[in-house]
C-alpha positions as CSV (number, residue, x, y, z in Angstrom):
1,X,-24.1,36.4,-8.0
2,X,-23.5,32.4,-9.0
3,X,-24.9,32.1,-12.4
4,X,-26.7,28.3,-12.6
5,X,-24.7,25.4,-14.6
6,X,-26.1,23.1,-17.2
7,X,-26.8,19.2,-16.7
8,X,-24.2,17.0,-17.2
9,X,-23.4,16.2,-20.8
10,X,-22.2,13.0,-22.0
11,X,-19.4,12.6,-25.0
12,X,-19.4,9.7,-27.3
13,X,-15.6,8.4,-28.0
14,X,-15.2,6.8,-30.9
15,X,-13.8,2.8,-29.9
16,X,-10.9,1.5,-31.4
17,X,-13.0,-1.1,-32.9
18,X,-14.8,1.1,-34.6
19,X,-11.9,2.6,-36.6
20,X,-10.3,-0.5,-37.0
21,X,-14.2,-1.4,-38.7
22,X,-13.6,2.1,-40.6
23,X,-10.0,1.1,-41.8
24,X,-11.4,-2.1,-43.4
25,X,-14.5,-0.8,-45.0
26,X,-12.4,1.9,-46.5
27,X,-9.3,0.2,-47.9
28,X,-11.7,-2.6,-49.1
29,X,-13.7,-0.6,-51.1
30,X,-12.8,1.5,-54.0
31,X,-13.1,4.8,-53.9
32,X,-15.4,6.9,-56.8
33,X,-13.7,8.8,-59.2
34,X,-12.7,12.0,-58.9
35,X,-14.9,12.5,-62.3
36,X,-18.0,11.0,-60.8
37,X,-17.8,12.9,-57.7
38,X,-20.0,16.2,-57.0
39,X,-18.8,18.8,-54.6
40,X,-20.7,18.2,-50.9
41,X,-24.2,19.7,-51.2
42,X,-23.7,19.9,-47.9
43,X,-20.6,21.4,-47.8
44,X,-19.8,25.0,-45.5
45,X,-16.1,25.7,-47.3
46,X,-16.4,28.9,-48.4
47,X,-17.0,30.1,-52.4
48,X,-14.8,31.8,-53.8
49,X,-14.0,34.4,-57.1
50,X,-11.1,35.7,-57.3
51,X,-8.2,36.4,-54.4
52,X,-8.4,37.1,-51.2
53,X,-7.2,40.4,-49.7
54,X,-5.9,42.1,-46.3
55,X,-8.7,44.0,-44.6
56,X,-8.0,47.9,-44.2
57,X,-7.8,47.6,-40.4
58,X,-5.1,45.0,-41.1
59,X,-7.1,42.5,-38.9
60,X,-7.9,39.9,-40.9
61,X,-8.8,38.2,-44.8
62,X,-11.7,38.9,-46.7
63,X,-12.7,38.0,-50.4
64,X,-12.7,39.7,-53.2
65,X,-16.4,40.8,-52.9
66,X,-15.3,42.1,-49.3
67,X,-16.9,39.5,-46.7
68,X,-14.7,38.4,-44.2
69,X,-12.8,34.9,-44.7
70,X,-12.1,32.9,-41.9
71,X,-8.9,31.0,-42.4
72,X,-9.5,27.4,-41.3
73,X,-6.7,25.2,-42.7
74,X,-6.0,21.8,-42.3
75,X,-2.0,20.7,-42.4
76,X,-2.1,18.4,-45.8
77,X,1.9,18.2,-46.6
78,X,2.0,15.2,-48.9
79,X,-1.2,15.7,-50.3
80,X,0.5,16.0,-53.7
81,X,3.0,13.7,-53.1
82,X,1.6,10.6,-51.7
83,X,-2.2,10.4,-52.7
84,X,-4.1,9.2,-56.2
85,X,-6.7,11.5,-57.7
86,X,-9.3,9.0,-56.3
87,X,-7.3,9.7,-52.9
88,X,-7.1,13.1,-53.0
89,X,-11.4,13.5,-53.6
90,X,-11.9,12.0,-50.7
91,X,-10.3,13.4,-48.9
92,X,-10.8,16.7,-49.7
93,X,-15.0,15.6,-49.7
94,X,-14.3,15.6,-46.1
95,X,-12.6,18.5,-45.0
96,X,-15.1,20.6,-47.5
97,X,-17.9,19.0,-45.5
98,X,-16.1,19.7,-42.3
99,X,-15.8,23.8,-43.3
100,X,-12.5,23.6,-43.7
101,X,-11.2,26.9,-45.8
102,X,-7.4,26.3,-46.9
103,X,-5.5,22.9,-47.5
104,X,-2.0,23.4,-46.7
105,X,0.1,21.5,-49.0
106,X,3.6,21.1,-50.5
107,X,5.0,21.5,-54.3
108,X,8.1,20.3,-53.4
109,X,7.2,17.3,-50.2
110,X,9.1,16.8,-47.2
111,X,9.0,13.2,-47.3
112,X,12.2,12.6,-50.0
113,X,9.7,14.6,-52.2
114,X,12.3,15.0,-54.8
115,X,13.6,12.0,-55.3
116,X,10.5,9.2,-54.4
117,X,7.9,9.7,-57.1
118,X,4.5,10.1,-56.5
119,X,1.6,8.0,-56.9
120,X,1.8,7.5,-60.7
121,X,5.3,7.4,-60.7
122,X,6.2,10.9,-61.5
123,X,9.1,13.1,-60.0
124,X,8.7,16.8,-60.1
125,X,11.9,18.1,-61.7
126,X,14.9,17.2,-64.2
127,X,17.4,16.4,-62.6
128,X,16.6,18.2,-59.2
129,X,17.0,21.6,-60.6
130,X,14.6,23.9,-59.6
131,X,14.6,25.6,-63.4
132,X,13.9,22.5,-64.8
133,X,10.2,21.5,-63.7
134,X,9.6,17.9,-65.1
135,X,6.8,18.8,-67.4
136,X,5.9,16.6,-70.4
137,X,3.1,17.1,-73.5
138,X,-0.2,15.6,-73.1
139,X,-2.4,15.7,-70.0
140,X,-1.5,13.3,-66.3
141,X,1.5,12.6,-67.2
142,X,3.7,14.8,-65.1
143,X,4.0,15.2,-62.0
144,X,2.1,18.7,-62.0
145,X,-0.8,17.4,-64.4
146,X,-1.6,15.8,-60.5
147,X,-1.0,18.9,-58.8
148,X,-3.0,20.4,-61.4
149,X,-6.2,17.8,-60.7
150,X,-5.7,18.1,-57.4
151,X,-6.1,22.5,-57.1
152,X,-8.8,21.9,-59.3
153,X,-10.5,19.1,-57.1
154,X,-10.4,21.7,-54.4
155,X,-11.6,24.5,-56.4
156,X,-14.3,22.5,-56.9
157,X,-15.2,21.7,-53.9
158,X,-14.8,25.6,-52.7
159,X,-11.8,25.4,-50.9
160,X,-8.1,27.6,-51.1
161,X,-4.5,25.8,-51.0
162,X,-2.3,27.0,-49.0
163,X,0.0,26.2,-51.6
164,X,3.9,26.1,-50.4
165,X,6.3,26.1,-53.4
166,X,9.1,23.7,-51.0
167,X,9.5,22.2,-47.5
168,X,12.3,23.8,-45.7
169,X,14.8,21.4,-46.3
170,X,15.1,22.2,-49.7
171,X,16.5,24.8,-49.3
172,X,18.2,25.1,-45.6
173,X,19.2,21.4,-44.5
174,X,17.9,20.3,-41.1
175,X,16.2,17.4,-41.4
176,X,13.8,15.8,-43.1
177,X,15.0,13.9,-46.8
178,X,16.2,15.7,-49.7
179,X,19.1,18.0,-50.7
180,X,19.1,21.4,-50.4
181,X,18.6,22.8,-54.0
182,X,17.6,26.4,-53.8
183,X,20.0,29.4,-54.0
184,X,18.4,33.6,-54.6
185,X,18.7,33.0,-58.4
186,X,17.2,29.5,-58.9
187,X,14.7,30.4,-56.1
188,X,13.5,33.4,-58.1
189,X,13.0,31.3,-61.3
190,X,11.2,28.8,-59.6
191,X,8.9,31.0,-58.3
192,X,7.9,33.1,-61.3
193,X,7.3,29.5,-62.7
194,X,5.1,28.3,-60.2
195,X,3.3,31.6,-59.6
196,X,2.5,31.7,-63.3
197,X,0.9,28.4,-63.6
198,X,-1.3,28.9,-60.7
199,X,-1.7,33.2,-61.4
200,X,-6.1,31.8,-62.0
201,X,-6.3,29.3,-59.0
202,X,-7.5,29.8,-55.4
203,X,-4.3,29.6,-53.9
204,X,-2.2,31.2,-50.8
205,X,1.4,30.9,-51.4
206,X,3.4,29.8,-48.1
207,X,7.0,30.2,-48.0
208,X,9.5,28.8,-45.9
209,X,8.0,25.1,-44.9
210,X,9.3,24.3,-41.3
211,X,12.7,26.0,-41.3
212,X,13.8,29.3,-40.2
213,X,16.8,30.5,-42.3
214,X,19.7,30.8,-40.6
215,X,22.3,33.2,-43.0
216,X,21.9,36.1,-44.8
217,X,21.7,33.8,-47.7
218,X,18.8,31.9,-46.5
219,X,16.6,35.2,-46.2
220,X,17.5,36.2,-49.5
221,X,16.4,32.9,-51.2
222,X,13.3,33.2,-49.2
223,X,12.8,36.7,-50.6
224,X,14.1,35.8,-54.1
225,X,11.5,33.3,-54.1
226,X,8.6,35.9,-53.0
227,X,9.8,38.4,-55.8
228,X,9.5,35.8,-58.4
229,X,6.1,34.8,-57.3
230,X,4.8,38.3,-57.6
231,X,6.2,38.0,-61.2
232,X,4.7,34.7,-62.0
233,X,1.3,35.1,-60.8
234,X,1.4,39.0,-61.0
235,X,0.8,40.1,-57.0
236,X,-2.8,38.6,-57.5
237,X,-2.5,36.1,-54.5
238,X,-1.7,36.3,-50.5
239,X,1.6,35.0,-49.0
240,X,2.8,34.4,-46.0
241,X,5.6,32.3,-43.9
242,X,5.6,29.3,-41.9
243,X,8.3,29.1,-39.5
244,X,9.5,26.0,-37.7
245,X,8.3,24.9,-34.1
246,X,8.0,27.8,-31.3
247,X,8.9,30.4,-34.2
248,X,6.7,33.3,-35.9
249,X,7.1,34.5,-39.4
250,X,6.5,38.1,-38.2
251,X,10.6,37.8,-36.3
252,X,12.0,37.9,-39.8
253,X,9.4,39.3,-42.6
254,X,7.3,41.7,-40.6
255,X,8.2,44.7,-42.5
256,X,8.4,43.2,-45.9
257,X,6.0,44.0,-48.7
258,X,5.6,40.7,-49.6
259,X,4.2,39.3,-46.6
260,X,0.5,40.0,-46.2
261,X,-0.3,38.1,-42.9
262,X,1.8,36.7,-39.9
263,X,2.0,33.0,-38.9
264,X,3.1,31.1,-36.3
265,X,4.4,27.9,-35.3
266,X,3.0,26.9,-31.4
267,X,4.2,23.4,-32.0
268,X,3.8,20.1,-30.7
269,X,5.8,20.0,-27.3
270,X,4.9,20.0,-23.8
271,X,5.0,22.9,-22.3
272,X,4.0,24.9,-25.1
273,X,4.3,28.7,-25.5
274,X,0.5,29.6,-25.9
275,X,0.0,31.0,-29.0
276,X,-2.1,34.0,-28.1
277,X,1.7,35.1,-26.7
278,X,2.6,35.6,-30.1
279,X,-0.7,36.1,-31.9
280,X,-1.0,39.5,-29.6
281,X,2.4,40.7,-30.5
282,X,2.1,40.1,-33.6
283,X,-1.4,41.9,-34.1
284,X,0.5,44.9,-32.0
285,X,3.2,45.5,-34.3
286,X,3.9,48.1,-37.7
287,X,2.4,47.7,-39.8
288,X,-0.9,45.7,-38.7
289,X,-1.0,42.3,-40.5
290,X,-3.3,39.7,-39.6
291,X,-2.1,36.8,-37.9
292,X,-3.0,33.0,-37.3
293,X,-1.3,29.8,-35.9
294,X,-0.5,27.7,-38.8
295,X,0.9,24.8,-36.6
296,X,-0.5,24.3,-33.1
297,X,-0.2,20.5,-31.9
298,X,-1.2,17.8,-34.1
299,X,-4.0,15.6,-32.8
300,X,-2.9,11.9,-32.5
301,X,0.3,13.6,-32.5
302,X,2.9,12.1,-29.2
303,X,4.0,15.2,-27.2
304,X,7.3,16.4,-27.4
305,X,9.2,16.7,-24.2
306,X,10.8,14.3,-21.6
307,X,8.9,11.1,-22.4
308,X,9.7,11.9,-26.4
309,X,13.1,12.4,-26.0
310,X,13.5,8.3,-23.7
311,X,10.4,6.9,-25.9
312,X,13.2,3.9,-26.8
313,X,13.7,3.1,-22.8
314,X,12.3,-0.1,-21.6
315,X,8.9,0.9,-20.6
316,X,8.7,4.1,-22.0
317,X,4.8,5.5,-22.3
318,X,4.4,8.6,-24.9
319,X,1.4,10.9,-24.2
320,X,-0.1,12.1,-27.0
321,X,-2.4,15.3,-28.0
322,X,-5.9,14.6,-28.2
323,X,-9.1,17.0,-29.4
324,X,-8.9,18.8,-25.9
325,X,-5.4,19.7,-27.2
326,X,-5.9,20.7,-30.4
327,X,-9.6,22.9,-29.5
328,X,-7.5,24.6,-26.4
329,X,-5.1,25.7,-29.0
330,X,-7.9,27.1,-31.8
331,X,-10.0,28.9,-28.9
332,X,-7.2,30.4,-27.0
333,X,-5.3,31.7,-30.4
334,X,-8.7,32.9,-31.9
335,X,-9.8,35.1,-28.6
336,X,-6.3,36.9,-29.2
337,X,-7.3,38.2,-32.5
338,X,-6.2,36.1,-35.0
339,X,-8.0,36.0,-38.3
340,X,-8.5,31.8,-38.5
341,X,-6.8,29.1,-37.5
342,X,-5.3,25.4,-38.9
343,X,-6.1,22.2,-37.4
344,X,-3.4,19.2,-37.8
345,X,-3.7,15.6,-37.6
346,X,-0.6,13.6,-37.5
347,X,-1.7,10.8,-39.6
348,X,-3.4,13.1,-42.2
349,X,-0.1,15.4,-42.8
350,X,2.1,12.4,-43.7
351,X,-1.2,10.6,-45.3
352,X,0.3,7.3,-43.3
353,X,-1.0,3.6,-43.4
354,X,0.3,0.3,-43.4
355,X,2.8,-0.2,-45.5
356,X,4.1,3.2,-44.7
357,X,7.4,4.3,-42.5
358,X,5.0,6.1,-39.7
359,X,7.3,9.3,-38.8
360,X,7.6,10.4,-35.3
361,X,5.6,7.3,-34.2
362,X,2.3,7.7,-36.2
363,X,0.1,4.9,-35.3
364,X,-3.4,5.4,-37.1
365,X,-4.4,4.8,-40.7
366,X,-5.2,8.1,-42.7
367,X,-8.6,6.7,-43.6
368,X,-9.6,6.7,-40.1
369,X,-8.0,9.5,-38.8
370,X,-10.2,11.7,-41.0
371,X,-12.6,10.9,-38.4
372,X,-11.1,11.9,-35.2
373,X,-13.0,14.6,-33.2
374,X,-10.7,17.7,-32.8
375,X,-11.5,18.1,-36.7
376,X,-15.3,18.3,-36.5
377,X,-15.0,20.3,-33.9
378,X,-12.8,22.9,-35.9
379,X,-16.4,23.4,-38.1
380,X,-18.3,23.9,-34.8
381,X,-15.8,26.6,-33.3
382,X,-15.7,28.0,-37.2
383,X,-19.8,28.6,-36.9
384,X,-19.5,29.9,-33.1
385,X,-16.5,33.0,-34.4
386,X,-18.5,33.6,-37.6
387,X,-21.9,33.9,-35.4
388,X,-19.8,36.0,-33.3
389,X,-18.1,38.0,-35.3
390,X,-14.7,37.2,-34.7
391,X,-13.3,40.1,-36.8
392,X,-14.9,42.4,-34.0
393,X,-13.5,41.4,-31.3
394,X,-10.1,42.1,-29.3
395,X,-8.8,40.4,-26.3
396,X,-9.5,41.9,-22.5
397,X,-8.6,39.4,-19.9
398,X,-9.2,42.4,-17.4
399,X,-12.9,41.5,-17.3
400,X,-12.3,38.5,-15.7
401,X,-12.5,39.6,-11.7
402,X,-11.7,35.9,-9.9
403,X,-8.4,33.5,-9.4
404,X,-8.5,32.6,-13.3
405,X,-6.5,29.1,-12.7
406,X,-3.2,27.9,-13.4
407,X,-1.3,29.8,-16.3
408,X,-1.4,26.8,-18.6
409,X,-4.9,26.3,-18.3
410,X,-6.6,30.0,-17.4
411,X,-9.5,31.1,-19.1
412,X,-8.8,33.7,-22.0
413,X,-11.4,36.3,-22.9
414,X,-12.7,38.8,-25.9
415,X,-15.1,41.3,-26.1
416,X,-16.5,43.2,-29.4
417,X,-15.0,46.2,-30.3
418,X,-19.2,47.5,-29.5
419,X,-19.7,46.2,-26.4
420,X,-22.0,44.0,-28.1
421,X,-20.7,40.2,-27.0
422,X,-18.1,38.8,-25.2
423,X,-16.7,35.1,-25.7
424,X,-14.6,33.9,-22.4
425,X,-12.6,30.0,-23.2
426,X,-12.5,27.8,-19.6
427,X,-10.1,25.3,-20.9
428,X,-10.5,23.0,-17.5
429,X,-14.5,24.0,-16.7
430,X,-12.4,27.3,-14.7
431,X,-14.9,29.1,-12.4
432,X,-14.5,32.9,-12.8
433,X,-16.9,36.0,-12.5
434,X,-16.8,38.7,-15.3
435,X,-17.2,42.6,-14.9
436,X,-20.1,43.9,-17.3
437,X,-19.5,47.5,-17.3
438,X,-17.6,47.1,-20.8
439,X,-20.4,46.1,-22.4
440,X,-23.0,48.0,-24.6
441,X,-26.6,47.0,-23.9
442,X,-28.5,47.7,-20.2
443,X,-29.6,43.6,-20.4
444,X,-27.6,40.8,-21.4
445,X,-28.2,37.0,-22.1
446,X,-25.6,34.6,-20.8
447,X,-25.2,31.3,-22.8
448,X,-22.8,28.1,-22.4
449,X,-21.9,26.8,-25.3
450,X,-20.2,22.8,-25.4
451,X,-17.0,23.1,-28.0
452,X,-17.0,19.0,-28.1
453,X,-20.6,19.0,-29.2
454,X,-21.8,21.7,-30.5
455,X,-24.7,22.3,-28.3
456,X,-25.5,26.0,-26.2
457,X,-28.1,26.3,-23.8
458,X,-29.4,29.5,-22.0
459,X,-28.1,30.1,-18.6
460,X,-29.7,33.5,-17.9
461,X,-31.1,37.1,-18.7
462,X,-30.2,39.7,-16.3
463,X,-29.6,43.4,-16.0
464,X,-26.0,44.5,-16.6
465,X,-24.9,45.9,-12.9
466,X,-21.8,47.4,-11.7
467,X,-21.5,43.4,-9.6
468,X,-19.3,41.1,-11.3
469,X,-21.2,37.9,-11.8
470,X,-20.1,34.0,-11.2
471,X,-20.3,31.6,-14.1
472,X,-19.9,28.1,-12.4
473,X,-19.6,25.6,-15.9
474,X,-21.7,22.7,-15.8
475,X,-18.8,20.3,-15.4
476,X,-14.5,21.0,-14.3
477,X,-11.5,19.2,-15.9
478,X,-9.6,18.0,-18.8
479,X,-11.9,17.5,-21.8
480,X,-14.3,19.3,-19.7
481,X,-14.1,22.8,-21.7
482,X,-16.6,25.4,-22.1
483,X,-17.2,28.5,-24.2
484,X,-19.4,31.4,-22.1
485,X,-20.9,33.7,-24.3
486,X,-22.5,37.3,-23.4
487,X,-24.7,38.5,-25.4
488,X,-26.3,42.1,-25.3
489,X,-29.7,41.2,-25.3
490,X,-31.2,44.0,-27.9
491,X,-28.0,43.4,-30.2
492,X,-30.2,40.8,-32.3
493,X,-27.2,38.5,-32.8
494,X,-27.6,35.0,-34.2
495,X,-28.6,31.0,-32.8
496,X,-25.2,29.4,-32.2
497,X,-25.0,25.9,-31.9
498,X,-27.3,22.9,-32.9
C-alpha cells in the first residue's frame, strides 16, 4: 500500500559571493574578547558537572547525573596551535550554538606543532622533551596558559574537549611535520603530567592521533601513556583511540581497561568502507563498549581515490565531499548503534586562510567555512536521535521488504529496543516498503522528516497490518535524502523538527 510523498522542497545554497562577502566582513572586523563574550543564550551544547561515564549496557555515554550524552564532536586539530584567544571564542560561539558536544583538539599539533609556535609565540616544550613542558611563572605566557584559556572558553560555553595529548607522528613517524619524541617511559611521564593539569576540566582524553602503531613498542607507548593519564588525572575522565584512515581503535585496545569506548576512522576516500561495517562489529564484541566514528569525510574535503592520486595532471578535476557526504556518513553510522558522532570540515581542522599553506588542497577561509551546511545540519540530526531516543534503538535492516538500492547508497534502518519507533535513512530518496509486525503499538504515525532542513511533515496514520507498506520520498537522488520515521501512535513521543 503506496504511502503519499511530500511537495517538493527547495534548498538554499549558500553562493560563492556570499562567503567571499562573509570572508571580508569577518577578517575586517575585530573580533570581541574572549572576556567580553557571554556563553550563547541560545546555545543546545550540553551542561555539564563532572565526568562522563559508560552506560551499564555498554551502549553509549551519559553524565555524571545519569542522562544520556550524545557525542557530537567537531574535528578542531590546531585549535591550540594556530588560533588567538579572540579566535578561539568564536569559534567555539559557533559550534556551542550549533549543539556541538566535544571539540577534538591536539596538545601536541600535527602541523610542525613542536617546533612553529603558536599564536603568541609560544612552543610547548624544552627542548622537544616530552618531560620538560615549557611552562613559565605568571599567567599567558606559556604555551599551556593558551591551552588553559582555551578548555576554559569551552567549559564556559558547555562544551567537552576531546583532548588528545599528541598527533601520531610524534610518536610513530608517517607523515605529517615533527620528530618522533615519545618512547613507554617519556610517554608515561607526559601523561601523568597532562592528566594532572586537566584532572577538574571537561575533557575526553584521545590517544593515538592518526596513526596506528606498528611494533610492539608503539602499543606500549600508547599504553604507557594511558597508565600515566589515569595517574595524572586519577581515572576521573573517558579515553579512547583514534586510529588512522579505514582503521578502528577497537583492532588493537578492545580488551584493555583503559579504553572506555571504540572509535573509528571511515576516512575521506572514495569508495569508503561504510562505517556502520565497523560500528556493528564493534558494538558485537567483549566486552560491550560504545562506539562512534570520530573521522568520517571532511566536508569541503577533495575525495581520495583516482582523481586524488593524478590531481597534478593537465586537466585534472578533484571531486570533493559535500553536506550530502558528510550527513550520509552521521545517519548511516548512528542507525548502527553508535553513541554520537563527529562532523569535520577540512578548512576548520587546519584553521586555514590566506596566508596559510592549504594542506591536501584546502581552498576555503576558516571564517567561512564555519558556515557550510553539513554542520548545521549535524544540530538538526542531534535533535531528531535525542527525540528519538537513539540509545534505544538497534539496527534491523530485515524490516525493509523491497530492492533497497545499490550497496553504496541503500537505505539503513533501526527500530527501538520497544517496538516503539523506527527511523529508516534513504540516502538517494530510495523507495522501499517496511514490515510492521516488529513494532509495539496496534496504530502507527508515519512522518518524513528533511535532514538538509530540518522540517517533518505527517504522511499518514494507519493500522499496523501483517502488509508491508510503500514509502515513496517526496523527491530521488543525490542531496535528495530523507529520514522516515514510524512512530507508535499511543507511545506519546515528541515534535521533531521545526
Amino acid at each position: 500500500m503506496p504511502v503519499s510523498s511530500l511537495k517538493p522542497i527547495r534548498l538554499l545554497l549558500t553562493s560563492g559571493l556570499a562567503v567571499a562577502a562573509a570572508w571580508i566582513l569577518m577578517t575586517g572586523s575585530p573580533f570581541a574578547s574572549a572576556q567580553d563574550r557571554d556563553p550563547p543564550a541560545a546555545s543546545t551544547a550540553a551542561q555539564h558537572s563532572g565526568s562522563l561515564k559508560v552506560h551499564e549496557s555498554g551502549k553509549y555515554l551519559v553524565t555524571a547525573q545519569g542522562k544520556p550524552f550524545f557525542y557530537l564532536g567537531d574535528t578542531a586539530w590546531e585549535l591550540f596551535h594556530r588560533l588567538t584567544r579572540e579566535e578561539a571564542a568564536h569559534y567555539l560561539d559557533d559550534r556551542a550554538a550549533k549543539g556541538f558536544t566535544v571539540i577534538q583538539a591536539v596538545a601536541l599539533a600535527e602541523i610542525d606543532g613542536l617546533n612553529t609556535p603558536n599564536a603568541y609565540g609560544h612552543n610547548p616544550l624544552i627542548d622537544n622533551d616530552p618531560t620538560k613542558p615549557d611552562v613559565r611563572p605568571g599567567g599567558r605566557n606559556d604555551y599551556w596558559d593558551h591551552v588553559d584559556d582555551i578548555v576554559q572558553m569551552a567549559q564556559d560555553r558547555g562544551l567537552y574537549i576531546g583532548l588528545l595529548p599528541t598527533w601520531g607522528d610524534k610518536w610513530v613517524k608517517r607523515w605529517g611535520v615533527g620528530p618522533e619524541v615519545f618512547t613507554p617511559d617519556n610517554a608515561e611521564k607526559y601523561g601523568e603530567w597532562i592528566g594532572r593539569r586537566y584532572k577538574d576540566r571537561p575533557v575526553i582524553w584521545i590517544l593515538g592521533g592518526d596513526r596506528d602503531p606498528e611494533t610492539e613498542v608503539q602499543v606500549e607507548t600508547i599504553r604507557a601513556m594511558a597508565r600515566g593519564l589515569a595517574k595524572g588525572d586519577g581515572g576521573t575522565h573517558l579515553m579512547t583511540y583514534h586510529p588512522q584512515g579505514t582503521s578502528n581503535s577497537a583492532q588493537i585496545f578492545h580488551a584493555d581497561d583503559w579504553l572506555d569506548f571504540n572509535m573509528i576512522q571511515s576516512g575521506h576516500a572514495r569508495p569508503v568502507r561504510p562505517n556502520y561495517i565497523d560500528a556493528q562489529k564493534n558494538i558485537n564484541r567483549t566486552p560491550r563498549k560504545p562506539t562512534l566514528d570520530g573521522e568520517p569525510c571532511y566536508e569541503d574535503h577533495p575525495v581520495k581515490g583516482d582523481t586524488w592520486e593524478h590531481r597534478h595532471d593537465a586537466g585534472a578535476v578533484l571531486p570533493w565531499f559535500d553536506e550530502w557526504d558528510v550527513r550520509k556518513a552521521a545517519y548511516e553510522s548512528l542507525l548502527a548503534g553508535s553513541c554520537g558522532h563527529t562532523y569535520g570540515d577540512h578548512s576548520i581542522w587546519q584553521f586555514w586562510q590566506p596566508g596559510r599553506v592549504p594542506l591536501s588542497e584546502a581552498r576555503t577561509p576558516w571564517q567561512a567555512a564555519l558556515h557550510h551546511p553539513g554542520s548545521q545540519q549535524m544540530r538538526y540530526l542531534k535533535e531528531l536521535f535525542l527525540a528519538r531516543p537513539y540509545w534505544k534503538i538497534h539496527a534491523d535492516q530485515s524490516l525493509i521488504t523491497s530492492d533497497n538500492g545499490p550497496e553504496e547508497n541503500c537505505a539503513r534502518v533501526a527500530i527501538a529496543d520497544d517496538g516503539s519507533f523506527a527511523i529508516a535513512y534513504l540516502p538517494i530518496g530510495n523507495v522501499i516498503s517496511l514490515q510492521l509486525e516488529n513494532f509495539a503499538g496496534k496504530e502507527l504515525t508515519a512522518w518524513w522528516f528533511n535532514p538538509r532542513q530540518n522540517t517533518v511533515q505527517k504522511i499518514n496514520r494507519f493500522a499496523k497490518t501483517s502488509q508491508a507498506p510503500t514509502f515513496i520520498p517526496p523527491h530521488s537522488g543525490r542531496n535528495n535524502d530523507w529520514v522516515l520515521i514510524i512512530d507508535d501512535s499511543a507511545a506519546g513521543l515528541p515534535h521533531i523538527g521545526d
